[in-house]
C-alpha positions as CSV (number, residue, x, y, z in Angstrom):
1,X,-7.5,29.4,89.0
2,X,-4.4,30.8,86.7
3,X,-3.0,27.2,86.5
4,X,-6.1,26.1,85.5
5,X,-6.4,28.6,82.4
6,X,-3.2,28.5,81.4
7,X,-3.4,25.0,80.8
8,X,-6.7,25.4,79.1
9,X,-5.0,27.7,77.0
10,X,-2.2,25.2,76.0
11,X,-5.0,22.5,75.0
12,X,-6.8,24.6,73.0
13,X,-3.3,25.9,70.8
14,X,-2.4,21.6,71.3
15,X,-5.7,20.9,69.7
16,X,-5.8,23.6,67.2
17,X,-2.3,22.6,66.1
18,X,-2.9,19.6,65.5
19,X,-6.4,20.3,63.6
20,X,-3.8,21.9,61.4
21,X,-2.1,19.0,60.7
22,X,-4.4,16.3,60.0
23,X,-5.1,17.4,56.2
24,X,-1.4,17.3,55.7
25,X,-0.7,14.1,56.9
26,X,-3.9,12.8,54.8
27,X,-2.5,14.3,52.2
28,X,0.7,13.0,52.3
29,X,0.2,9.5,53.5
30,X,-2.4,9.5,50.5
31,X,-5.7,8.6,52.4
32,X,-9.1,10.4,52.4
33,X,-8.6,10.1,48.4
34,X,-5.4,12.6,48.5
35,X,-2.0,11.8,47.4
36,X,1.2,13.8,47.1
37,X,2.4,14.6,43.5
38,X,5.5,12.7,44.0
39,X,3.1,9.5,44.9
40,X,1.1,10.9,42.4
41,X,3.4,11.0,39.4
42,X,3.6,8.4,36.7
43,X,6.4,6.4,36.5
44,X,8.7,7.9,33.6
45,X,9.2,6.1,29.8
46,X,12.1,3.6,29.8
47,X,12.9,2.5,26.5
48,X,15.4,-0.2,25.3
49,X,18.2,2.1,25.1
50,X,17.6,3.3,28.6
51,X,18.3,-0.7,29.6
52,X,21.3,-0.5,27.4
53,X,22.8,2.1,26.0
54,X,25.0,2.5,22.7
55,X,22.7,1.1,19.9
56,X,24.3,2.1,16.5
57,X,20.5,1.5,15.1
58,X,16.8,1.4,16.0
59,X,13.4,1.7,14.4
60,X,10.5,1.8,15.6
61,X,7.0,3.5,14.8
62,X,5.6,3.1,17.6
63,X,8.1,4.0,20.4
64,X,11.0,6.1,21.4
65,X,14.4,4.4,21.8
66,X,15.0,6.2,24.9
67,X,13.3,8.6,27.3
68,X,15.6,11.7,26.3
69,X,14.1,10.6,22.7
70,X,10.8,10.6,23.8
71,X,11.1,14.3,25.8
72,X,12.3,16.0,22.2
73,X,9.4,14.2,20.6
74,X,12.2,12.9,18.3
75,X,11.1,11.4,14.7
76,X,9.9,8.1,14.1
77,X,8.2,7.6,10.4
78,X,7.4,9.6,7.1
79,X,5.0,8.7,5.5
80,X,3.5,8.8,2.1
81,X,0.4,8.5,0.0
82,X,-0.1,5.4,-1.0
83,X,-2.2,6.3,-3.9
84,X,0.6,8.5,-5.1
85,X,3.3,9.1,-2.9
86,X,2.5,12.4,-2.2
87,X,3.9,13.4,1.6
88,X,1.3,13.1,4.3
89,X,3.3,13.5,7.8
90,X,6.3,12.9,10.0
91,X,5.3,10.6,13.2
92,X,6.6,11.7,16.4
93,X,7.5,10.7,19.4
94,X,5.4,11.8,22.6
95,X,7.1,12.5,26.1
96,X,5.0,9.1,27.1
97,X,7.3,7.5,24.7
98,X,4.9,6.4,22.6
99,X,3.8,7.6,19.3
100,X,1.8,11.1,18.8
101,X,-1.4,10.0,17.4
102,X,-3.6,12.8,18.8
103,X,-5.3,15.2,16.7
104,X,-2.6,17.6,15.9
105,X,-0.3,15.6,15.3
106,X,-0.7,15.6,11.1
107,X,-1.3,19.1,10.7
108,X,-4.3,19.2,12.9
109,X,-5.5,16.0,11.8
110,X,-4.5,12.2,13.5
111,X,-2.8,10.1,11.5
112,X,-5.2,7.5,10.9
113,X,-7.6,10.8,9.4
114,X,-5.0,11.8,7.7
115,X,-3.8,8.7,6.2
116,X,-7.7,7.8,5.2
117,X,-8.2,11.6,3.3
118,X,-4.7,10.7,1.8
119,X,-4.6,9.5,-1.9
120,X,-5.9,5.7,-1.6
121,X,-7.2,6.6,2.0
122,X,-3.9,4.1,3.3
123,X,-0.6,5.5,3.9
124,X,2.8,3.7,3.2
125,X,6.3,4.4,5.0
126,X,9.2,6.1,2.8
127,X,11.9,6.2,6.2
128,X,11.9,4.7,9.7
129,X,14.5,7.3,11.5
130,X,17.5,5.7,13.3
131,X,16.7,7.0,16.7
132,X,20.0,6.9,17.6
133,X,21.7,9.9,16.2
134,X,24.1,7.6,14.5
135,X,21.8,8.5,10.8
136,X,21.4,4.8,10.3
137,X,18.1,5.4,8.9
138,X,16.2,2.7,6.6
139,X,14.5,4.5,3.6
140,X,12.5,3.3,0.4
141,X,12.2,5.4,-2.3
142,X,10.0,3.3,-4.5
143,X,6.3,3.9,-3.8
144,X,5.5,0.3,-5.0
145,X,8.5,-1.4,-2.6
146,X,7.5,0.8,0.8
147,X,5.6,-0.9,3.7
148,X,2.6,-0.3,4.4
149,X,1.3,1.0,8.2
150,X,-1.0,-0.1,9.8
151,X,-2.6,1.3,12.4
152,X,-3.5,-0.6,15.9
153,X,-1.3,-3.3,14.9
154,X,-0.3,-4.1,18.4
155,X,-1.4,-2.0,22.0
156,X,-3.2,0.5,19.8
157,X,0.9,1.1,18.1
158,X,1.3,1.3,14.5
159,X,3.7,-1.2,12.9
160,X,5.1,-1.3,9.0
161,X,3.3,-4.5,7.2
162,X,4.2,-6.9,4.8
163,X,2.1,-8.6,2.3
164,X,3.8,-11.0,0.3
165,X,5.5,-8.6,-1.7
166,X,9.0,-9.5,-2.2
167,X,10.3,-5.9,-2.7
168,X,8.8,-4.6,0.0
169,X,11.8,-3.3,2.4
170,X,13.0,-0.3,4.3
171,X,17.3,-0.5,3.9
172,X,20.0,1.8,4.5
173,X,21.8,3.9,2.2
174,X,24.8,2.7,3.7
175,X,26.6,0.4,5.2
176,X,27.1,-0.8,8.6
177,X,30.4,-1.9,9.5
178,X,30.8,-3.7,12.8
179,X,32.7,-6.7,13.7
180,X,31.6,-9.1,16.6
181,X,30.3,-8.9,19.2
182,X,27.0,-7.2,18.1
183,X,23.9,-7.5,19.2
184,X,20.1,-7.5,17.3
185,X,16.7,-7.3,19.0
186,X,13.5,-6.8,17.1
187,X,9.4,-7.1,17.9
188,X,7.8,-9.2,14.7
189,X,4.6,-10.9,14.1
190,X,4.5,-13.8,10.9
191,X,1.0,-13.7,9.7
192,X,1.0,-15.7,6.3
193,X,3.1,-17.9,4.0
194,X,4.5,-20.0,6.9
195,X,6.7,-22.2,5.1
196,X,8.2,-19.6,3.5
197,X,11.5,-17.8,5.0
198,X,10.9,-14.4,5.6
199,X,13.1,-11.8,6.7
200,X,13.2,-9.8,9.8
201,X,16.5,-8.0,9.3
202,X,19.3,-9.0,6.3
203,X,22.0,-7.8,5.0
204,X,23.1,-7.3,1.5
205,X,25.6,-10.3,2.2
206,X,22.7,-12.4,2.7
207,X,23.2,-13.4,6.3
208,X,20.0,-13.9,7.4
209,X,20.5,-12.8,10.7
210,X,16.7,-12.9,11.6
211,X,14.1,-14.6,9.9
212,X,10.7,-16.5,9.9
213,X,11.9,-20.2,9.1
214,X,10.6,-22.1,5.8
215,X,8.6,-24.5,8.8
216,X,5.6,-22.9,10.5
217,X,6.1,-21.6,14.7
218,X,9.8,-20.9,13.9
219,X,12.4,-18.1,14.0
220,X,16.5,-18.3,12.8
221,X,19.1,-16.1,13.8
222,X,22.4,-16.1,12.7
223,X,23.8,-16.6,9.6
224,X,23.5,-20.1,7.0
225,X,21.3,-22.3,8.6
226,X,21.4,-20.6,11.9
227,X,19.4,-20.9,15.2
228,X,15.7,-21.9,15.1
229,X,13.5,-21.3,18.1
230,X,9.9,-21.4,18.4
231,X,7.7,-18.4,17.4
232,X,3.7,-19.3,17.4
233,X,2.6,-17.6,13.4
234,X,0.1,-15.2,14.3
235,X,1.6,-14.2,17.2
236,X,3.9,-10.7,18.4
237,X,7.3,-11.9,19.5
238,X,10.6,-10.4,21.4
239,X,13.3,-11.1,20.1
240,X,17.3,-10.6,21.1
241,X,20.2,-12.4,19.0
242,X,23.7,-11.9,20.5
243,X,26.8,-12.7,17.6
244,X,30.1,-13.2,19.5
245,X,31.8,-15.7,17.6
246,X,31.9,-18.6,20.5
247,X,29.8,-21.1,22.0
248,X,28.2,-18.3,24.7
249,X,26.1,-16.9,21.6
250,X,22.8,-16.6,22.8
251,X,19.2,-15.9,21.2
252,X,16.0,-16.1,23.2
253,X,12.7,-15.6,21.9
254,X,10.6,-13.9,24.4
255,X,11.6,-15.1,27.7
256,X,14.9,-17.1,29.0
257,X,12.2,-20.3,29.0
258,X,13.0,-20.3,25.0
259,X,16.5,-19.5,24.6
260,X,19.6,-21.3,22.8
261,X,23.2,-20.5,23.7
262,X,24.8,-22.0,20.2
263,X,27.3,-20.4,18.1
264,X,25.2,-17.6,15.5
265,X,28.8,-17.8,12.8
266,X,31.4,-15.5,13.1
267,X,30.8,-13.1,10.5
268,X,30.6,-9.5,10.9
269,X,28.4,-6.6,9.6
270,X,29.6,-5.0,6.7
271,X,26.9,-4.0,4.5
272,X,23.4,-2.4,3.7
273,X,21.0,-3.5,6.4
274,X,17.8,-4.3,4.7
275,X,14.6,-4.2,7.1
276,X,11.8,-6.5,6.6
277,X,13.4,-8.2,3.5
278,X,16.7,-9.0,1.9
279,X,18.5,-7.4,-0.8
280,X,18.0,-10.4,-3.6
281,X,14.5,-9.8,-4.2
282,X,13.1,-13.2,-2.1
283,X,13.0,-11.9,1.0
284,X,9.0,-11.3,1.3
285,X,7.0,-11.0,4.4
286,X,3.3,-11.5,5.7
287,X,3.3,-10.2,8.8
288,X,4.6,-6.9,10.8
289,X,7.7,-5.9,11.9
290,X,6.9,-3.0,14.9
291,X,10.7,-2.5,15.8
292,X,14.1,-3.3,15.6
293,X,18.2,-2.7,16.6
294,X,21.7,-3.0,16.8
295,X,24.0,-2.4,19.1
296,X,27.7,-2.8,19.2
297,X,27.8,-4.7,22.1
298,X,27.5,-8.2,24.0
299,X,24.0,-8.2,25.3
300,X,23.9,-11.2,27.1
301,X,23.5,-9.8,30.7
302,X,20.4,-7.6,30.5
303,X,18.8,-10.0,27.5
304,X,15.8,-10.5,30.0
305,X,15.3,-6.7,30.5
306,X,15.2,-6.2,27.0
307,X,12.5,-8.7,26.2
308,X,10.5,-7.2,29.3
309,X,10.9,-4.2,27.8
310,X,9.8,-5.3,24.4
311,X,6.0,-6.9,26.0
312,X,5.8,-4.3,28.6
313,X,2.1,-3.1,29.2
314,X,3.4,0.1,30.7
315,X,6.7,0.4,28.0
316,X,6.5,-1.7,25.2
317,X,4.0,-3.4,22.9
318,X,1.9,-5.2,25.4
319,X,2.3,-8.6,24.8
């Protein structure tokens, strides 16, 4: 009889034991509807400059250049009144890495309210912030000559527009000086004039590094007559130019299943760099420019995981 209850007694503490147990390992092995916050978590922001580090530029009002950009909700855009110029806001970068558009982030108002209660009910951008911490920044000081945003341009992002205006450009104060190799990436959309050249990123030298071609579904990188790949009008692209002065240049547009590995000139940068437009006044654009960079640096091995990272659903622009 004791043998028989003491091993009734070590069922029962068995069974109870493992009672115990079985919401932990639900919980943990995520079934029953539960997970464990580490399965739970979301996958953290990875920007370009968390691919590649180094960049000695980038813009973007939409996104942070790098997660440690995105956690100090770093600065993106000011923008202005396009009525008048008066100041509206500073965009900022969420921890998400995407842009703060919620309702506090123009003092307690969105953006998109504020920019629609703002003189003219648009806004226009004065300064896109190098989110490098190199001070690269592009700026326009003339109310008439600044881009305009618009809102929801691509995956709900805001982007600066063109339309048509040849003086419409963001540039730096200074110059950047940097011999080859160097490497430019940028997110554009063409959306008018399509046999006209228009300008994704120049400098006052009038290099021409990226541009919509003067032919319709085409892009040019490098400098002179350049590069031309194909880029559907109409259309958000990805796009990375490498400039090393020999035959194992390379720009892709995209994906490596549009990609040319020709020469892009052997100059260097040494100059204003003028976004969305040159510096001689013909450099107009129809169409959006969401992002773009330099970096001092051969890009060549991780061009694919930049252009992923440009058309990311979960990073990028969604494209």
């Amino acid at each position: 009889m004791k043998w028989r209850l003491a091993l009734a007694v070590v069922l029962t503490a068995l069974l109870s034991f493992a009672a115990l147990q079985t919401p932990r390992a639900q919980f943990n092995g995520c079934s029953a509807g539960f997970c464990s916050p580490a399965k739970a978590a979301t996958a953290s922001y990875q920007g370009p400059g968390d691919i590649t580090s180094g960049a000695i530029a980038f813009y973007s009002a939409g996104r942070a250049y790098n997660a440690a950009y995105a956690a100090s909700n770093g600065n993106l855009a000011d923008l202005v009144a396009t009525g008048n110029g008066t100041a509206v806001c500073t965009l900022k970068a969420l921890s998400t890495g995407y842009v703060n558009l919620t309702s506090s982030a123009c003092a307690g108002q969105t953006p998109a309210a504020a920019c629609a209660a703002a003189n003219g009910g648009t806004c226009s951008i004065t300064k896109l912030y190098d989110q490098t911490g190199t001070g690269n920044h592009v700026v326009q000081a003339t109310l008439a000559n600044m881009p305009a945003l618009t809102f929801n341009a691509q995956n709900g992002l805001p982007c600066p527009a063109g339309t048509n205006n040849a003086a419409t450009q963001l540039a730096t104060a200074g110059s950047i000086t940097q011999a080859q190799p160097f490497t430019f990436i940028a997110v554009a959309n063409r959306t008018g004039s399509v046999t006209t050249n228009q300008f994704i990123f120049d400098n006052s030298a009038a290099q021409n590094f990226l541009r919509f071609s003067a032919a319709a579904n085409s892009v040019v990188a490098g400098s002179n007559t350049g590069v031309t790949l194909t880029a559907n009008d109409n259309a958000f692209h990805a796009m990375l130019a490498v400039a090393n002065g020999a035959i194992s240049s390379l720009f892709a547009v995209d994906s490596s299943a549009n990609i040319s590995t020709s020469t892009l000139g052997t100059f260097g940068l040494a100059s204003n760099q003028f976004y969305m437009g040159r510096n001689t006044g013909v450099g107009l654009l129809s169409g959006f420019v969401c992002e773009a960079g330099i970096w001092p640096a051969d890009l060549n091995a991780s061009y694919q995981a930049m252009l992923a990272n440009m058309r990311s659903a979960t990073n990028g622009w969604n494209f």
